[in-house]
N, C-alpha and C positions, 0 to 999 in steps of 0.2 A: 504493500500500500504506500508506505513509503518512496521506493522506487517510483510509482506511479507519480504521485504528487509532484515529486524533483524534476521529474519530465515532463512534467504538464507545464512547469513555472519557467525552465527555459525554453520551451515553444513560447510561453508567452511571452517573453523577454527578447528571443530572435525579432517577431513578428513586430512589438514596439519597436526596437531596434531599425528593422525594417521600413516601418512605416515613418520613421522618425527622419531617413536619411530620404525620403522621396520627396523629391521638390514638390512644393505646392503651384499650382497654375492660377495664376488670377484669370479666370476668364473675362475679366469687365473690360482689365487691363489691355489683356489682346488685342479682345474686338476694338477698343480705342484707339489703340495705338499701330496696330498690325492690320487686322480685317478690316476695320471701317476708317482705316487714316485719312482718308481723301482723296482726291488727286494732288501730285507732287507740284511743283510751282512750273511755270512755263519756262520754257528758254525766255522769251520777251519777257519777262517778268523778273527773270535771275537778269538779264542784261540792265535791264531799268536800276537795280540795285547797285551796279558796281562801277566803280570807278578808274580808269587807269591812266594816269598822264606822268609827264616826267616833269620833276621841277623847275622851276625857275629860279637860277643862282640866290636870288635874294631869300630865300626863306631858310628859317632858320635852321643852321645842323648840315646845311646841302651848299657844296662848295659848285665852282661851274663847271657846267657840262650834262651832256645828254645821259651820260651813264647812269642818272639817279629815276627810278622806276617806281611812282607808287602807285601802291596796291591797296585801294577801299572799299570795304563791303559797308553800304551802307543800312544793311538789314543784317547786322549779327546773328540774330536769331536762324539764319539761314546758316548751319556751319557748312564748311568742305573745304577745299585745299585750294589754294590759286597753283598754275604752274607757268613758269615765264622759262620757255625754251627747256631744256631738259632736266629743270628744277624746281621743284614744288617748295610753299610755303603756307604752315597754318599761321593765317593774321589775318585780322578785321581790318587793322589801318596800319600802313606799314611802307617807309622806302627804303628798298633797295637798293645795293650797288649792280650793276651789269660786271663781268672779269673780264669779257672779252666783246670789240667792236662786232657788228651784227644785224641780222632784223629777227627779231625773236616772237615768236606768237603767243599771245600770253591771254591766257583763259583761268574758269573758276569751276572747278568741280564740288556743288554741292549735292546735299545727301537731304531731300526733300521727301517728308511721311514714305519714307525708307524705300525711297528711289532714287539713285543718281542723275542729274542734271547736270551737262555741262553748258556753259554760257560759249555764246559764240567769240571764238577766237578775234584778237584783236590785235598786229601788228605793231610793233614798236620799233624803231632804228637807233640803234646806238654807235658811234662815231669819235667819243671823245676818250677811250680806256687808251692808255699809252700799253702799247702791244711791247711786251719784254722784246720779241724779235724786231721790231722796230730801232731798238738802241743796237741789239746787234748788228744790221745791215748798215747802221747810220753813224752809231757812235752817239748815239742821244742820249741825254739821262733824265729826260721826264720828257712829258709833252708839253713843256713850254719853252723847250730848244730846240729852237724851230732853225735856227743857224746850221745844226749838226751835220757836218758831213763827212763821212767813211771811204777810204780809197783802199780797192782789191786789185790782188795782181795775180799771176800764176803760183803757183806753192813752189820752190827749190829744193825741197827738200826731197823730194821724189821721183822717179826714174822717167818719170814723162809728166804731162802737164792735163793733157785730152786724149780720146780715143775713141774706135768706134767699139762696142764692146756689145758681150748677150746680155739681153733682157732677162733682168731680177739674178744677177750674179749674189747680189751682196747678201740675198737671204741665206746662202750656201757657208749659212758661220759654223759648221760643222766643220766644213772644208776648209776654216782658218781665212774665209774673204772678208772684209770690209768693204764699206763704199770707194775706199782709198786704193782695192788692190788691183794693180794693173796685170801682177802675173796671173797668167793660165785664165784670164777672162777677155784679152784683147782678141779683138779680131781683126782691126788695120787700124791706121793712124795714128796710130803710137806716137805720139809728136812729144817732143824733149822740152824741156824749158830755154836750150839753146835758138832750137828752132820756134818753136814759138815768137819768141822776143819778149821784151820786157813789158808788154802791153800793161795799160790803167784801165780802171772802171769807180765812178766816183758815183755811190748812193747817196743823196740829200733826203734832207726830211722833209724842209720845204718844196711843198709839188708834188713829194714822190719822184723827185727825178732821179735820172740816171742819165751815163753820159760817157762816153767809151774814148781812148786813145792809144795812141799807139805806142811802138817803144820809143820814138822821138819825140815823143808828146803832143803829136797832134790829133788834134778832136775828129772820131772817124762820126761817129754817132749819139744821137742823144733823144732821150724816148724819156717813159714814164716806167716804173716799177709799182706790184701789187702782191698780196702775200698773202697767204691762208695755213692756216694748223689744222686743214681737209690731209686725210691719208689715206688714199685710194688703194696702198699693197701695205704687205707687212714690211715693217722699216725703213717706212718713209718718214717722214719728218713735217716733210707740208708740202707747199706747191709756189710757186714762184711762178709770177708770169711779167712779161716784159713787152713793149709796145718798139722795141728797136734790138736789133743782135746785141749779144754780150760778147767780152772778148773772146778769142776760140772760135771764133762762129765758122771763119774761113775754112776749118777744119772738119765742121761739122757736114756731112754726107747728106744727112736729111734736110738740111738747109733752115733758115731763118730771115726771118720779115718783119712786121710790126704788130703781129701777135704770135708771141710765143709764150710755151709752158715748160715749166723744168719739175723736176720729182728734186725735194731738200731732202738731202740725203743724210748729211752735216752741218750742222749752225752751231757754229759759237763764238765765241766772241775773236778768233784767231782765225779759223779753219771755215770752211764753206766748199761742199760737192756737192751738184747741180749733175741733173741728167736728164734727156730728152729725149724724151720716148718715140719712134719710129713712126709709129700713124696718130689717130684722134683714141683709139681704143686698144693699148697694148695689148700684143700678143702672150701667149705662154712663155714661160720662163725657159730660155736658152732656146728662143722661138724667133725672138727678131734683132735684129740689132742694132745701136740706137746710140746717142753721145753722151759721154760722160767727161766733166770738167774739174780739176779742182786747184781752188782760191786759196790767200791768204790773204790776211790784213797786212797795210804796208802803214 
């Protein structure tokens, strides 16, 4: 009898136990909130809410320049994330800096009676961030040296200067390549820094220009330069494009005009290799072959 009783009291003890860890369900709650929430807010109705402009230097906290980006919801009550180019932010009122020049589309993702709503995308341009690569090509040290200008010449330190070489050597770092190795990847024009000659290339900040000469120092050419940290293959670096030949060009099989593109292969503040790809849509690797250049700071 005993027995019996000791086993009735922990059935009932499991069973409270049981009952004790099972969530309770508000059904009022649900339906209010879940079943019967409503309809979620419109797009025009999320758009009417928000606000997106860039400063104007005079207000307080915000230096000059297009990079400062605010971000206002002016119905909080609405939460969800704004996202400006591939970065989200939670904030009702809020400016940002931009890290890099751009056109960025910058939208609001809220969470309306438990549906997301995105507000229709809204462009913004940014123009005033001093691009670190900028000081590089230029020798600038902020974007209010606007005087700065940087003079490239061939590298000497190297067994040749340019060449025509296969497409996407330098990924082969297995094989011990760099964008800098000339052996076992030339295919012709191997050209020396004898032959070459002492050729210049002077990047300014003001204009973007560029401006090409020779080893006697006369001006062969002078165009515009533009630059991007886009990387179309593996270790690339960015893109370089140029509105006049660079030095080398003579050399170069594929030829050049007033638009051209180069694959950055190198940027620093000493060193710069530049490569130009054979058509508009490179080929496979060890497929075409194409011009490879490389610079130093003088």
């Amino acid at each position: 009898m005993k027995r019996t009783i000791k086993f009735g009291f922990v059935m009932c003890a499991v069973a409270l136990l049981g009952w004790a860890c099972t969530p309770i369900e508000d059904e009022e709650l649900r339906d209010k909130y879940v079943t019967n929430a409503g309809d979620p807010i419109t797009v025009a109705e999320l758009d009417k809410a928000l606000e997106v402009s860039q400063p104007y230097p005079n207000q307080e906290g915000v230096e000059e320049g297009d990079q400062y980006i605010h971000l206002k919801n002016k119905r909080p009550e609405i939460g969800g994330t704004w996202h400006v180019g591939n970065k989200s932010y939670l904030t009702d009122d809020k400016i940002i800096v931009a890290e890099a020049n751009g056109v960025y589309d910058v939208w609001y993702s809220a969470v309306s009676n438990g549906k997301i709503v995105n507000s229709t995308p809204v462009q913004v341009t940014v123009t005033n961030v001093f691009d670190p690569w900028m000081g590089l090509f230029t020798g600038a040290e902020s974007k209010a040296d606007m005087t700065a200008t940087k003079e490239w010449g061939f590298r000497s330190d190297l067994s040749a200067v340019c060449d025509m070489c296969a497409h996407g050597w330098w990924k082969a770092t297995s094989a011990g390549y760099t964008p800098e190795s000339f052996s076992g990847v030339t295919w012709w024009n191997n050209i020396t820094f004898d032959a070459a000659g002492d050729q210049r290339m002077v990047f300014a900040v003001d204009g973007n220009k560029l401006t090409t000469f020779d080893a006697a120092g006369t001006q062969m050419n002078e165009g515009t330069f533009a630059f991007s940290h886009e990387q179309p293959e593996d270790l690339v670096q960015g893109l370089l494009t140029t509105t006049c030949p660079i030095i080398g060009s003579e050399f170069d099989d594929n030829g050049q005009g007033d638009n051209n593109r180069f694959y950055i292969l190198t940027l620093t503040d000493k060193y710069m290799t530049l490569y130009q790809w054979e058509s508009a849509n490179p080929g496979s690797d060890w497929g075409d072959c194409s011009w490879r250049v490389v610079y130093e700071a003088k």
